[in-house]
C-alpha positions as CSV (number, residue, x, y, z in Angstrom):
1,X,-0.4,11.9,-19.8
2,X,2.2,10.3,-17.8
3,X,2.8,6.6,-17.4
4,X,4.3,5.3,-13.6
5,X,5.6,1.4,-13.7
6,X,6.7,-0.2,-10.7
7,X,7.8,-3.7,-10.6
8,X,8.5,-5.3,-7.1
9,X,10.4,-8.4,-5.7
10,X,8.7,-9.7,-2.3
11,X,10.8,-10.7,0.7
12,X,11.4,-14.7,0.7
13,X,10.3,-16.5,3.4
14,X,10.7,-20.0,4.7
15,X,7.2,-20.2,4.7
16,X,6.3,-19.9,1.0
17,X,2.3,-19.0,1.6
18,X,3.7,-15.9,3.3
19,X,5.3,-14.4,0.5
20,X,2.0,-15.0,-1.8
21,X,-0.4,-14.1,0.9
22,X,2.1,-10.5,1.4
23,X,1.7,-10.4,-2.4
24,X,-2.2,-10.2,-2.3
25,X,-2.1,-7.9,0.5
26,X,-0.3,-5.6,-1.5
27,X,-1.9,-5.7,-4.7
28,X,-5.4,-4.8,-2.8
29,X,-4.1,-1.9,-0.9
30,X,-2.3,-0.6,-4.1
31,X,-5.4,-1.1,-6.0
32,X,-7.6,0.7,-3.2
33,X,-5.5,3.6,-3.7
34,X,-7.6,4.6,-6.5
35,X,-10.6,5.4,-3.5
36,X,-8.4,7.8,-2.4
37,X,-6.7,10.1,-4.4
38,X,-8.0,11.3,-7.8
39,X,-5.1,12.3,-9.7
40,X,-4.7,8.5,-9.9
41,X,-6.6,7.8,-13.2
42,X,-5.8,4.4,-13.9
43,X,-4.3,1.3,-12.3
44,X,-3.8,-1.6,-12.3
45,X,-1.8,-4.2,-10.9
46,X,-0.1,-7.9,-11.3
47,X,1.2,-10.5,-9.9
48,X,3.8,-12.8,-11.6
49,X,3.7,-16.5,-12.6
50,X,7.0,-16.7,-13.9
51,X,9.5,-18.4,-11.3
52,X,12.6,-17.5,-13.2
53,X,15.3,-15.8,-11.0
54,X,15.4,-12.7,-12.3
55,X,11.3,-12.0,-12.7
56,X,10.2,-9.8,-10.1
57,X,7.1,-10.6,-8.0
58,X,4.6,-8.0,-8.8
59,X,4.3,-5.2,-11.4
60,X,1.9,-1.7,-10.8
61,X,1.2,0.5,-14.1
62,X,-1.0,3.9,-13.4
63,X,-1.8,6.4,-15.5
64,X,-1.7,10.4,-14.3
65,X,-2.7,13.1,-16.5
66,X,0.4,15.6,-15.4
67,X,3.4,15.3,-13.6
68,X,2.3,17.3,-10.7
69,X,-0.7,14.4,-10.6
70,X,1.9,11.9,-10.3
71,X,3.9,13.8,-7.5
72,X,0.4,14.8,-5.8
73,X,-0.1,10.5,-5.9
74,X,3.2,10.1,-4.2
75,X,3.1,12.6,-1.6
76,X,-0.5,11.8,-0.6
77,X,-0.9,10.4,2.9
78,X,-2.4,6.8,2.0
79,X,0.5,5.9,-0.8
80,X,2.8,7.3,2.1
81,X,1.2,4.6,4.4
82,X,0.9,2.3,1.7
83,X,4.8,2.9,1.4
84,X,5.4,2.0,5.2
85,X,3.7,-2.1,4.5
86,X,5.3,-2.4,1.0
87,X,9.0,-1.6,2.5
88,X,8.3,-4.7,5.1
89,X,7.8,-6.7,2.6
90,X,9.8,-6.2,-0.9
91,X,13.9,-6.2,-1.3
92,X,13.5,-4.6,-4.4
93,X,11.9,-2.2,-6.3
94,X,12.3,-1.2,-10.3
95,X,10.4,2.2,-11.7
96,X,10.4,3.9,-14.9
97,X,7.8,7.4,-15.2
98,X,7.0,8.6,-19.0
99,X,4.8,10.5,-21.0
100,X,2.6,9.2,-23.2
């Protein structure tokens, strides 16, 4: 099995409800990713409370059951236009793949 964690930053805005409302946008199409591609065998996804400077915004853990599931995941056409809305609205992006 092989673990994929993401943690995000969102892009600040002046308007501070735009950052939360970009954050809930982006949970829902990550979590509606599991509709989609079947490799994905678990997922799940949270947003932060924690205000401290270094915290990042929102963190995504899924489960595959190979490495090639993982790759199939990344290279499927709705994480690729998943990818195109999550690079207009993070600055930064963390990931760490294992097995478990």
């Amino acid at each position: 099995m092989v673990k994929h964690v993401v943690m995000l930053r969102m892009k600040e805005y002046d308007n501070k409800n735009q950052k939360l409302e970009n954050a809930l946008k982006l949970k829902k199409a990550i979590e509606d990713l599991k509709i989609f591609i079947d490799d994905l065998k678990y997922i799940e996804v949270g947003l932060n409370f924690n205000e401290k400077p270094h915290s990042y915004d929102l963190v995504l853990t899924s489960t595959f059951e190979t490495e090639q599931g993982l790759d199939n995941y990344r290279n499927h056409p709705e994480h690729k236009k998943l990818m195109i809305f999550l690079k207009t609205v993070t600055d930064e992006s963390a990931v760490v793949d294992y097995e478990i």
